[in-house]
C-alpha positions as CSV (number, residue, x, y, z in Angstrom):
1,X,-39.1,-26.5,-1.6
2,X,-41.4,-25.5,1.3
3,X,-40.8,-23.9,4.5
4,X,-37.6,-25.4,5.6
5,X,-36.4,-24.0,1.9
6,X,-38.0,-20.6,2.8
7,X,-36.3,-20.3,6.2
8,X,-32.7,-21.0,4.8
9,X,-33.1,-18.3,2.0
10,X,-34.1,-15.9,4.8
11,X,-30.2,-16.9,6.6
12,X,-28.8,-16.5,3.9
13,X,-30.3,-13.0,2.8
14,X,-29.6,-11.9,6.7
15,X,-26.2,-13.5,6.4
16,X,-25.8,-11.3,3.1
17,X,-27.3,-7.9,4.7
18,X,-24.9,-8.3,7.4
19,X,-22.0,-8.7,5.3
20,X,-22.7,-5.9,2.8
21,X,-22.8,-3.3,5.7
22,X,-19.4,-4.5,6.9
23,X,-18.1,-3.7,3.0
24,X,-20.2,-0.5,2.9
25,X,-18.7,0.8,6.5
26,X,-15.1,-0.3,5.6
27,X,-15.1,1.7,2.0
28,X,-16.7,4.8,3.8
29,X,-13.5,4.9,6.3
30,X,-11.1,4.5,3.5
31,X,-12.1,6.8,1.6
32,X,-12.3,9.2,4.9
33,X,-8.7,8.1,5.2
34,X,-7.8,8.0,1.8
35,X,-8.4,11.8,1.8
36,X,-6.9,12.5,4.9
37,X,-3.8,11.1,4.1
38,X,-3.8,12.6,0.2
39,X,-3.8,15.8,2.2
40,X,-0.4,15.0,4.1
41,X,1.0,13.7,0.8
42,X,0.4,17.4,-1.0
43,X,2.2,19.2,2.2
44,X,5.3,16.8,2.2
45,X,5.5,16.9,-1.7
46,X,5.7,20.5,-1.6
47,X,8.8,20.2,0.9
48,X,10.4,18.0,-1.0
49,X,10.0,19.9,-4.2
50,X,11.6,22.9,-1.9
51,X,14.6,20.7,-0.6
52,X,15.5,18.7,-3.7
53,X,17.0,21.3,-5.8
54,X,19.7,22.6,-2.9
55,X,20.6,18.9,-2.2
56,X,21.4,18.6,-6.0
57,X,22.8,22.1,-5.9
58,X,25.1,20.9,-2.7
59,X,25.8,17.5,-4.6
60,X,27.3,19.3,-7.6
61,X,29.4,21.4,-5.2
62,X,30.6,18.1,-2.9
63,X,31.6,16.3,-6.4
64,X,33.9,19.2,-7.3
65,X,35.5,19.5,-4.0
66,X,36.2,15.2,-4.0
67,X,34.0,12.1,-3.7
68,X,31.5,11.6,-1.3
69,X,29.8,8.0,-0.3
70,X,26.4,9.6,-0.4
71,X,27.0,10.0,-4.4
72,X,29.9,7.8,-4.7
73,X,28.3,4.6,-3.3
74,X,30.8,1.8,-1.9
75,X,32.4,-1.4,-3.0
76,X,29.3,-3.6,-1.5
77,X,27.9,-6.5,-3.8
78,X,24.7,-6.6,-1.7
79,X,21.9,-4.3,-2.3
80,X,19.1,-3.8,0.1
81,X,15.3,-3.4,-0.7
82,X,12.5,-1.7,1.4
83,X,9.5,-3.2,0.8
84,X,6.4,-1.5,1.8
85,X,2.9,-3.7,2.1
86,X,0.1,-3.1,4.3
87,X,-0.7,-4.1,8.1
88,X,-4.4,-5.0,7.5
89,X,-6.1,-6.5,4.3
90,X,-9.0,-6.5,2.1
91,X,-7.2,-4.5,0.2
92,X,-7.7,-6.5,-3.6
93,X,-4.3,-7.1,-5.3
94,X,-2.1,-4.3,-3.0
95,X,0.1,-6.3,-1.8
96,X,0.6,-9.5,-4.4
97,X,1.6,-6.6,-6.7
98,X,4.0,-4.7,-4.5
99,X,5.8,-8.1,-3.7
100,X,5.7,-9.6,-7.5
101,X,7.9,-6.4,-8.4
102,X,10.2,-6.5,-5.7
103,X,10.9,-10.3,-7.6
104,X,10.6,-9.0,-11.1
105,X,14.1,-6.3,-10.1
106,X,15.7,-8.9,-7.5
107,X,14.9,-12.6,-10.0
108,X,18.3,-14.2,-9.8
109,X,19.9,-12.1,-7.3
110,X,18.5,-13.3,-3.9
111,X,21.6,-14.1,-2.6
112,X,22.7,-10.5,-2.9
113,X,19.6,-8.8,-2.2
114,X,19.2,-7.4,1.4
115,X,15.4,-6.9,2.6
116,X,14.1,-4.5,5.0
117,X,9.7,-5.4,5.0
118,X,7.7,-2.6,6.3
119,X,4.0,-4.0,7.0
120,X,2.7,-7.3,8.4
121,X,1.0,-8.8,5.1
122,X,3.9,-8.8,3.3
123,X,5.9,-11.3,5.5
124,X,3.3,-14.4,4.3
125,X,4.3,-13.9,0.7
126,X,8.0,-13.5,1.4
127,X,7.9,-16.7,3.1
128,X,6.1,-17.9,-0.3
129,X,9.2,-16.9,-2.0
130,X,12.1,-18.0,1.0
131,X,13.1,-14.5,1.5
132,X,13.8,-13.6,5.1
133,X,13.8,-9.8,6.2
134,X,16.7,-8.4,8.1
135,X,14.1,-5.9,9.6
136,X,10.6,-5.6,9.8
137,X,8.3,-2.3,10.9
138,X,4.7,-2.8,11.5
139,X,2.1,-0.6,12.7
140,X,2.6,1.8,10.5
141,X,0.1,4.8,11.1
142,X,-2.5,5.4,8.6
143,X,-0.9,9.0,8.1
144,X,2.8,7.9,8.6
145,X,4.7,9.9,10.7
146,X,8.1,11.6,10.3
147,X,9.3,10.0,13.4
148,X,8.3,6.6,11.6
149,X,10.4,7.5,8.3
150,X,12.9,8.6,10.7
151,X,13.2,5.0,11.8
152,X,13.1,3.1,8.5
153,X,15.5,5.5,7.3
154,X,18.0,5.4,10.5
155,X,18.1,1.6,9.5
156,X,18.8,2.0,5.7
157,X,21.7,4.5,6.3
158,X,22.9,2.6,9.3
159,X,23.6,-0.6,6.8
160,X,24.6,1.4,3.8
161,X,27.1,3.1,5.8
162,X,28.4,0.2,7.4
163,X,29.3,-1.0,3.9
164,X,27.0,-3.7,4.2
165,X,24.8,-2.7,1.1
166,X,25.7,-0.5,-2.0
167,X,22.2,0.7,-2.2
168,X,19.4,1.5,-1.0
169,X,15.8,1.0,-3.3
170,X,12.1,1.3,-2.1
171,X,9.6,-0.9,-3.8
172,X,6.2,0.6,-3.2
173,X,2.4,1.5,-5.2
174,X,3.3,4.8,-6.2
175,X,-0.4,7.1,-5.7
176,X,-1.5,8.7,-9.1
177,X,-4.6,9.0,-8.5
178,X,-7.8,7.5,-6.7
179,X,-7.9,5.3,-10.0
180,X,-4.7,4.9,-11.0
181,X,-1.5,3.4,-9.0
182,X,1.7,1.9,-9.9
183,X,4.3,-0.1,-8.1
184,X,7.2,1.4,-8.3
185,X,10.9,0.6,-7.0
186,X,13.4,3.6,-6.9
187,X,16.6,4.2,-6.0
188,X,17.5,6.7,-3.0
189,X,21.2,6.2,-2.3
190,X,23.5,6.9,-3.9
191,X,21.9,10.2,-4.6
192,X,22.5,10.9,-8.6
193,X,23.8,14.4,-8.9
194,X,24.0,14.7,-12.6
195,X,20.9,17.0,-12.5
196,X,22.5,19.5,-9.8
197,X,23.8,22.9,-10.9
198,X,26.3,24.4,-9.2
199,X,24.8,28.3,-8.0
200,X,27.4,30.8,-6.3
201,X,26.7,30.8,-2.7
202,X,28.6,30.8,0.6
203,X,28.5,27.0,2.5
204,X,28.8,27.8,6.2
205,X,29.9,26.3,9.1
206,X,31.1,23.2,6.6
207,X,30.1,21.8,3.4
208,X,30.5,18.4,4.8
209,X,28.2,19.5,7.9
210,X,25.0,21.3,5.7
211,X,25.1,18.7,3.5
212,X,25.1,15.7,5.4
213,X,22.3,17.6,7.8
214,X,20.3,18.6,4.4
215,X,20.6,15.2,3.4
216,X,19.5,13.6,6.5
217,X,15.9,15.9,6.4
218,X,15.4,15.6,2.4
219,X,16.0,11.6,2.5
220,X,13.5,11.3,5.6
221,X,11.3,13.7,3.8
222,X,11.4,11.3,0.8
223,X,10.7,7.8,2.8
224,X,7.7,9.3,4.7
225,X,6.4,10.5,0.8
226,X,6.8,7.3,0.0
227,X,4.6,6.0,3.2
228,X,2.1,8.5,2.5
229,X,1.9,7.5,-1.1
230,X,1.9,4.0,-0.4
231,X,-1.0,4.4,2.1
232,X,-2.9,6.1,-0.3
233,X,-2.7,3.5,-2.8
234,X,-3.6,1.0,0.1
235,X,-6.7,3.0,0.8
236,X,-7.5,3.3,-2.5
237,X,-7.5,-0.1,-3.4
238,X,-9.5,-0.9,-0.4
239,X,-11.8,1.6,-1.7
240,X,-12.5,-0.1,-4.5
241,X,-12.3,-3.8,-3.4
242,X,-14.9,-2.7,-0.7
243,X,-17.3,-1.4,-3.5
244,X,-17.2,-3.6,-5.4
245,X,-17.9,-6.5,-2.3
246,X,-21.1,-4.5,-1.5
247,X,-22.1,-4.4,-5.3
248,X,-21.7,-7.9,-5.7
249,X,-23.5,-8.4,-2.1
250,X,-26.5,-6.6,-3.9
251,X,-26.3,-8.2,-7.2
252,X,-26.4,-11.4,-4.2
253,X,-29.1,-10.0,-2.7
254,X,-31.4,-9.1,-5.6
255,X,-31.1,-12.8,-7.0
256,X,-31.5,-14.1,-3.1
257,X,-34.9,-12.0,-2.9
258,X,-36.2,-13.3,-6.6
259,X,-35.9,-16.9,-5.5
260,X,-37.6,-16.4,-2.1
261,X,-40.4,-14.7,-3.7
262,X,-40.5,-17.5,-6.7
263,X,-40.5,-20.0,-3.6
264,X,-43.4,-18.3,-1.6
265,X,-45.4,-17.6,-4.4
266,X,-45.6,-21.2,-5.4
267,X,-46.0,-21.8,-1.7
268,X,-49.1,-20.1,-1.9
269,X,-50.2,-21.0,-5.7
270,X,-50.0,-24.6,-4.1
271,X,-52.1,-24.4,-0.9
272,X,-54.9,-22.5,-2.9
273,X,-54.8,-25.3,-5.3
274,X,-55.2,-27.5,-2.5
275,X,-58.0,-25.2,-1.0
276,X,-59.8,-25.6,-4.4
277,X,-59.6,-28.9,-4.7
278,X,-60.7,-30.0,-1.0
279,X,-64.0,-27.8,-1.9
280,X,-64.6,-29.3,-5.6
281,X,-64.0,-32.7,-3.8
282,X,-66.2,-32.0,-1.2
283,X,-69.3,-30.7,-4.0
């Protein structure tokens, strides 16, 4: 291999340079965004550890004054799943893992199972599996916002509500930590109240009116956790898939560089061979 064979190495080791600080760049701003968004998570967690126990306080204290649909349910067969993927990729298994347990918990119930898709990768592999959404939300912020839970949330009550589904799941990659996710799918209405204790306090104006309101604020409290988990767990496997693209780009790089070198040197060992011999021939 000569010249010609010395030139396309050198593409190929630009081509390679290039690439690696496009994986380098992209795992820098996750992991900027992976802790900006970790830091949202902590603050909502702590308001929903607040609000949680007087919604289960005000759910033991609705179930012995009668039945309420936010604990009682309905008499719908359908049952409708929030699916949350990502809106950009390069983000390893993220999504493929999110979707293969939304099919693990619906398998032979399709025909009962209601979908609402938040995030524009997660459409393709629907399709895959002939589900079609009734709603999709995309362009979800990298820090969700509660005016975007309030939205998802507006459309889940709207249709459990309505009767149209009995409940209401999330299936999402729950963040554990920057090494450590699992996909999840949990159940927020009906609300279980078995855990609520009943404390002796004065409901004013209404029972009916506090809790529906203190519903309303935890269960939008709760989505935009989950959007702030989820986004964590994106980032974080970006994180990762990005490292290890530029590690393998410099494993690429290293082997790209030996071979050039092998080729020149031999490039070289050869013309002085020639050199030598045009002078002995010449003696």
């Amino acid at each position: 291999m000569g010249a010609a064979g010395l030139l396309e190495i050198k593409k190929r080791i630009k081509s390679v340079e290039n690439t690696r600080k496009i994986t380098n760049a992209m795992g820098l701003v996750a992991t900027s965004k992976l802790r900006k968004t970790k830091n949202e998570l902590a603050v909502n967690n702590k308001f929903i550890d607040i609000t949680e126990p007087v919604v289960r306080n005000l759910a033991t204290t609705a179930g012995e004054e009668g039945s309420n649909v936010y604990f009682e349910g309905n008499d719908s067969q359908n049952k409708l799943y929030v699916v949350i993927t990502s809106d950009s990729g390069l983000c390893g298994g993220f999504n493929s893992s999110v979707v293969s347990k939304l099919v693990s918990e619906i398998k032979d119930k399709k025909d009962t199972a209601k979908i609402v898709l938040v995030g524009s990768k997660g459409l393709g592999y629907l399709k895959r599996i002939k589900i079609e959404p009734v709603g999709e939300y995309v362009g979800i912020e990298d820090v969700p916002t509660v005016s975007e839970a309030k939205e998802i949330f507006d459309k889940a009550l709207e249709m459990y509500l309505n009767g149209d589904v009995s409940e209401v799941n999330i299936v999402y990659s729950d963040f554990i930590s920057s090494v450590k996710q699992e996909t999840k799918s949990i159940k927020i209405l009906p609300i279980s109240k078995s855990e609520g204790t009943t404390g002796s306090f004065l409901i004013e104006p209404d029972l009916d009116i506090v809790l529906e309101d203190a519903l309303n604020i935890y269960l939008k409290g709760k989505i935009r956790s989950i959007l702030l988990s989820s986004k964590c767990s994106e980032q974080s496997t970006r994180m990762t898939a990005m490292d290890g693209a530029t590690k393998n780009a410099d494993d690429l790089l290293d082997k790209l560089k030996l071979k050039f070198n092998r080729i020149r040197q031999g490039a070289i060992t050869q013309e002085i061979s020639e050199i030598v011999g045009g002078a002995a021939a010449q003696n």
